[in-house]
N, CA and C atoms as a LAMMPS dump frame, in Angstrom:
ITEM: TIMESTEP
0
ITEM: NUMBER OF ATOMS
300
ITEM: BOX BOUNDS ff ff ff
-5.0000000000000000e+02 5.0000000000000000e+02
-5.0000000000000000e+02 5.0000000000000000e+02
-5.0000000000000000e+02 5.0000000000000000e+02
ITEM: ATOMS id mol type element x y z
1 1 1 N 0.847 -1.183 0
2 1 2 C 0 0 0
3 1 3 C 0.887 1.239 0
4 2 1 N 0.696 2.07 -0.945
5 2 2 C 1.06 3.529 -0.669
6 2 3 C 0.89 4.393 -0.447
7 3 1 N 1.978 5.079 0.771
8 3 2 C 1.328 6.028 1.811
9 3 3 C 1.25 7.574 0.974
10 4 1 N 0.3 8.453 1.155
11 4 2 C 0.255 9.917 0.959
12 4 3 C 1.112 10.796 1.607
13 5 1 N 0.954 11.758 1.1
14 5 2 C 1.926 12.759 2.444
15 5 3 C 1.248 12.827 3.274
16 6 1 N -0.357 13 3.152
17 6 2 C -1.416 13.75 4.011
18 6 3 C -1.854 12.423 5.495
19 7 1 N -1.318 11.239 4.836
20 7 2 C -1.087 10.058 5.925
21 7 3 C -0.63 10.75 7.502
22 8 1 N 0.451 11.213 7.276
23 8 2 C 1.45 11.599 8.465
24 8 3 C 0.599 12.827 8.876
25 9 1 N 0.358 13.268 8.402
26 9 2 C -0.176 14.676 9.138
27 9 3 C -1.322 14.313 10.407
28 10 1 N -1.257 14.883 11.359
29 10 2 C -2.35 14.662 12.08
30 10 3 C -2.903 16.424 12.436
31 11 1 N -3.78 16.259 12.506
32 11 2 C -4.73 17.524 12.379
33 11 3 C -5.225 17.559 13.415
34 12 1 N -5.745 18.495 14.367
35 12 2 C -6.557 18.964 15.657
36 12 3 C -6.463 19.676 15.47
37 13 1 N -7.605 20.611 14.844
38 13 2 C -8.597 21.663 14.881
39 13 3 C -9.748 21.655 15.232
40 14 1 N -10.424 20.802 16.13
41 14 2 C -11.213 20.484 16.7
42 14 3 C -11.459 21.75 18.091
43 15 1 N -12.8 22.505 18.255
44 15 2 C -12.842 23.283 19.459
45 15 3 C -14.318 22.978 20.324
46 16 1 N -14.289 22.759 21.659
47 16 2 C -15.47 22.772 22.144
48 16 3 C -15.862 24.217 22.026
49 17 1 N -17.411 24.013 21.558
50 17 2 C -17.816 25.493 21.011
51 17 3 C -18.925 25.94 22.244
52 18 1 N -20.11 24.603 22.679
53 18 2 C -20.992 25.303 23.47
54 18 3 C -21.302 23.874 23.426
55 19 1 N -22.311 24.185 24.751
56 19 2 C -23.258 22.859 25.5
57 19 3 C -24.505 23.521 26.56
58 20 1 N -24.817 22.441 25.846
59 20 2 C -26.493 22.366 26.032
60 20 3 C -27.005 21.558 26.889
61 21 1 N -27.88 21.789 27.778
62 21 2 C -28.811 20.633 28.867
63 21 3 C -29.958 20.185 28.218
64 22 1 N -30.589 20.798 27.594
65 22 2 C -32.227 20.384 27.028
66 22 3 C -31.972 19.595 26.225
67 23 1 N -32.632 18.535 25.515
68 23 2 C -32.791 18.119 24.394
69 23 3 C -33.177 18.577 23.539
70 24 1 N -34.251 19.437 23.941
71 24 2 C -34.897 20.194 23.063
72 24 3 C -34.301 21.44 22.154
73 25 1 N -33.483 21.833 23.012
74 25 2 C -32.248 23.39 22.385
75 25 3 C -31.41 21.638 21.608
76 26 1 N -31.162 20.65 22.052
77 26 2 C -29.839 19.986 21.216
78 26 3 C -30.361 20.071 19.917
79 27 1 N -31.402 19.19 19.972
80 27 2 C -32.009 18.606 18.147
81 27 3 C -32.142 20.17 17.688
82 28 1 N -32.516 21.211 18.217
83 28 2 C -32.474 22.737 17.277
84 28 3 C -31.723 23.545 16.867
85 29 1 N -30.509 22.817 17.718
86 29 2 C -29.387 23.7 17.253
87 29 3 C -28.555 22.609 16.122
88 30 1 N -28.714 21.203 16.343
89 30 2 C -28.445 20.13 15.35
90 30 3 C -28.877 20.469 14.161
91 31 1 N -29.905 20.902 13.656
92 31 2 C -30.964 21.515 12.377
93 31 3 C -30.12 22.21 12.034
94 32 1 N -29.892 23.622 13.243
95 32 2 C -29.433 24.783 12.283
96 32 3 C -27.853 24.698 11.735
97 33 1 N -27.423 23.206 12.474
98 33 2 C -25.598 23.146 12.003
99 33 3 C -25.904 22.654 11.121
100 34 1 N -26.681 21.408 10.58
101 34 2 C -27.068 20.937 9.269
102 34 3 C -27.465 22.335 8.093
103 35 1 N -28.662 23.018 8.535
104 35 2 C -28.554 24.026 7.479
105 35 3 C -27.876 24.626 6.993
106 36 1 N -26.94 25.122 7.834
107 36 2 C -25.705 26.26 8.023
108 36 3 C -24.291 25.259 7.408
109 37 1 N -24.597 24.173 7.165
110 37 2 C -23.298 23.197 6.936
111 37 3 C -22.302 23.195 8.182
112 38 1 N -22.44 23.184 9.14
113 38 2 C -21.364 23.146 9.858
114 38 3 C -21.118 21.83 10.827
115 39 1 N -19.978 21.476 10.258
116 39 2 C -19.632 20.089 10.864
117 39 3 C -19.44 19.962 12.385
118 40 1 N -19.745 19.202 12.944
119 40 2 C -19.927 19.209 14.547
120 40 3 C -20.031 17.648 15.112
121 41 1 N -19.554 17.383 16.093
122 41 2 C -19.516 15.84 16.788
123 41 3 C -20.453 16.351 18.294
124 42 1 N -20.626 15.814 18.714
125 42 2 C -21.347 15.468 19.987
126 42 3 C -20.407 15.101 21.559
127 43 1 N -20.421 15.33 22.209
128 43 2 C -19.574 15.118 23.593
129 43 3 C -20.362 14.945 24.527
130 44 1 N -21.155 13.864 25.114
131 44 2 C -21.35 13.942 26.266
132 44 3 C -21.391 13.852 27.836
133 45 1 N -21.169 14.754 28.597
134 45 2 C -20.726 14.773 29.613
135 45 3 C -21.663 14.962 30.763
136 46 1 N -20.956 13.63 32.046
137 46 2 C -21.793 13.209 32.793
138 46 3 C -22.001 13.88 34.044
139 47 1 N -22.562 14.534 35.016
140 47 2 C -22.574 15.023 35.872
141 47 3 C -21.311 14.878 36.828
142 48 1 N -20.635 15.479 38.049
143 48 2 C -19.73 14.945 38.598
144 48 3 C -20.651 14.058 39.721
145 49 1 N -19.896 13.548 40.746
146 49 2 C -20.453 13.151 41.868
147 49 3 C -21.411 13.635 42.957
148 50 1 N -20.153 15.004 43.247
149 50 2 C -20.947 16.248 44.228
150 50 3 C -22.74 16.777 43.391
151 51 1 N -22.5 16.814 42.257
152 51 2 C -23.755 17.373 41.93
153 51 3 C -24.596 16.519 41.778
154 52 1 N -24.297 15.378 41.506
155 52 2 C -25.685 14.129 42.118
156 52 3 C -26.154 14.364 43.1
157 53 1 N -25.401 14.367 44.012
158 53 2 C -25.767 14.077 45.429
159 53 3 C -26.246 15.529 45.912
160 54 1 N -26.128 16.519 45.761
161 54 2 C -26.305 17.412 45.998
162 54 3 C -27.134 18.465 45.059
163 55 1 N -27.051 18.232 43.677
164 55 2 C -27.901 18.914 42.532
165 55 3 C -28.739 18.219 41.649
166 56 1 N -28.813 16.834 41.538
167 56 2 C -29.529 16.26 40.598
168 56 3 C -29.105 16.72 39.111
169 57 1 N -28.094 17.212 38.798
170 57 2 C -27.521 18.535 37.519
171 57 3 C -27.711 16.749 36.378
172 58 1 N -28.384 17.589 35.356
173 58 2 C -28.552 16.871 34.206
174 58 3 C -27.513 16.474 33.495
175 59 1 N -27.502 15.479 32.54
176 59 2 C -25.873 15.17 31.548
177 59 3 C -25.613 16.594 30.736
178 60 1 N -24.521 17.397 30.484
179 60 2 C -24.478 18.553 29.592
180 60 3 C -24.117 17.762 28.259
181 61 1 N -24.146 18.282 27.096
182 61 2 C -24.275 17.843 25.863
183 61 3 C -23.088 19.188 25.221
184 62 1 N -21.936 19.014 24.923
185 62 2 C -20.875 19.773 24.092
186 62 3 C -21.001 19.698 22.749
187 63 1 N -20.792 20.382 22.341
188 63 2 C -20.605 20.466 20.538
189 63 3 C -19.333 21.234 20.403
190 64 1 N -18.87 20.091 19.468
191 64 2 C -17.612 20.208 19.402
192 64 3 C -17.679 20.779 17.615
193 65 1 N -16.463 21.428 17.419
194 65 2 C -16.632 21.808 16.007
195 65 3 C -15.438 22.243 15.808
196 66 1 N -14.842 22.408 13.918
197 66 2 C -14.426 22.61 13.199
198 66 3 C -13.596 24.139 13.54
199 67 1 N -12.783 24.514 14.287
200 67 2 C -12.412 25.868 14.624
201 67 3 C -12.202 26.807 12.886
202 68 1 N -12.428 26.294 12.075
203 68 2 C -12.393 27.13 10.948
204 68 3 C -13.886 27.316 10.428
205 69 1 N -14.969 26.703 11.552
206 69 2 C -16.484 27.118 10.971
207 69 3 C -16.577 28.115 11.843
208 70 1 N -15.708 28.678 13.093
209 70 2 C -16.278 29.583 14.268
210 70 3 C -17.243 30.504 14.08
211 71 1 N -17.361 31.722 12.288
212 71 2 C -17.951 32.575 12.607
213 71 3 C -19.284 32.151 11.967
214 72 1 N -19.158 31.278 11.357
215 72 2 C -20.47 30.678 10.793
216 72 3 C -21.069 29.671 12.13
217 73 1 N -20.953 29.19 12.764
218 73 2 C -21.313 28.543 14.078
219 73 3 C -21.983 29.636 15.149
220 74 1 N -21.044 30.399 15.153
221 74 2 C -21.653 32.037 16.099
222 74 3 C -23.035 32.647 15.299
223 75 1 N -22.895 32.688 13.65
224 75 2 C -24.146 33.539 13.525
225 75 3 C -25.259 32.258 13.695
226 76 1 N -25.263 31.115 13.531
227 76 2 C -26.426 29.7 13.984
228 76 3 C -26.767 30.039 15.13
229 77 1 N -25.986 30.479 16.205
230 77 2 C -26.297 30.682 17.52
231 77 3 C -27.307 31.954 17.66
232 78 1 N -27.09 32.831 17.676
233 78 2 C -27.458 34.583 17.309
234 78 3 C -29.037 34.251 15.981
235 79 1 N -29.283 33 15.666
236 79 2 C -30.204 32.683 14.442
237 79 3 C -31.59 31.998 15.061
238 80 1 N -31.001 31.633 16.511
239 80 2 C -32.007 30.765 17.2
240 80 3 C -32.524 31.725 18.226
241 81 1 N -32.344 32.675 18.058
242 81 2 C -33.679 33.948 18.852
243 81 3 C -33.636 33.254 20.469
244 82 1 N -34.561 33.542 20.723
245 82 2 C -34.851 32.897 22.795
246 82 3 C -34.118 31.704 23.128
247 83 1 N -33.719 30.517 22.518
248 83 2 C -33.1 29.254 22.631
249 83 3 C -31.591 29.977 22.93
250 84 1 N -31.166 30.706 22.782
251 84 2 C -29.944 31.844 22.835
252 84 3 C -29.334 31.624 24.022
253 85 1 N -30.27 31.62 24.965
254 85 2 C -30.284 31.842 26.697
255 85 3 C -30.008 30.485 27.081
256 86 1 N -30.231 29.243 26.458
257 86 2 C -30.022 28.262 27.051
258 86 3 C -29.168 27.564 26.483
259 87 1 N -28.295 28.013 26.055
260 87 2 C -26.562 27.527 25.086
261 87 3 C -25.945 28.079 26.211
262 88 1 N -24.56 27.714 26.459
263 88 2 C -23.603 28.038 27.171
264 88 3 C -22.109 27.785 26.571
265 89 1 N -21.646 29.109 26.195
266 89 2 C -20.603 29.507 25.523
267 89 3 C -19.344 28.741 25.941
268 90 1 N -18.621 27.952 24.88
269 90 2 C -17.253 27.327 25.801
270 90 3 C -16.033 28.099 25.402
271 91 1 N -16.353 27.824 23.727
272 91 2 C -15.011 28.361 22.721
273 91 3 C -13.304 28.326 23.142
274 92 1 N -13.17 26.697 23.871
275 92 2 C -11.76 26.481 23.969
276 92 3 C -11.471 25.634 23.223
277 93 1 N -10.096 25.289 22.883
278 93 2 C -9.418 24.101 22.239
279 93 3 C -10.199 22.544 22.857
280 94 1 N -10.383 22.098 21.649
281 94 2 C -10.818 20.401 22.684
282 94 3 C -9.765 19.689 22.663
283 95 1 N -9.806 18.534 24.291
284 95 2 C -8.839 18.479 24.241
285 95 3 C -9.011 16.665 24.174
286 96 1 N -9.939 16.438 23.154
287 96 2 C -10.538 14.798 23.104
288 96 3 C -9.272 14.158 22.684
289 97 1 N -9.673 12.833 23.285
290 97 2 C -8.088 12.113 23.396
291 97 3 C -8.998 10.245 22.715
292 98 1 N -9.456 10.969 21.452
293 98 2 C -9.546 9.646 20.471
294 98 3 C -8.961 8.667 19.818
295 99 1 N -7.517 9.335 19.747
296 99 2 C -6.322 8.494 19.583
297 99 3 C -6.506 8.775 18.252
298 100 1 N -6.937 9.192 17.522
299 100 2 C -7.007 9.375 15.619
300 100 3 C -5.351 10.493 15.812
């Protein structure tokens, strides 16, 4: 088999962008990354311990994305009117450890 150049390269441009508790804000903001084309994976993350026991705090739901879709991802956000309020802004490097 013969290798490419683009073989060796490994790429991470991957950024957690925002996360969501509802299901209901997930599947709507899922729509508008589909409309908008913007590629995105899913992360979900489980409550810690303390907030079981103490908050009942729901699983949060991350969306992870393409750091070269950022300003097209921001106007999807700013597109969903009142659902606005229940996104929570991350916009750091991700730091997923998939082994790719």
């Amino acid at each position: 088999m013969v290798e490419n150049e683009y073989s060796k390269v490994k790429v991470n441009n991957e950024m957690d962008f925002c996360s969501v508790a509802d299901t209901g804000v997930k599947t709507a903001l899922e729509k508008a990354f589909m409309k908008a084309r913007v590629s995105y994976f899913l992360r979900w993350e489980k409550p810690g311990f303390f907030s079981k026991v103490f908050g009942g705090a729901k699983p949060s739901i991350v969306f992870c994305i393409n750091s070269a879709q950022l300003e097209t991802a921001e106007e999807v956000i700013k597109g969903l009117g009142d659902m606005e309020s229940d996104i929570k802004m991350i916009r750091t490097k991700s730091n997923n450890k998939t082994g790719f």
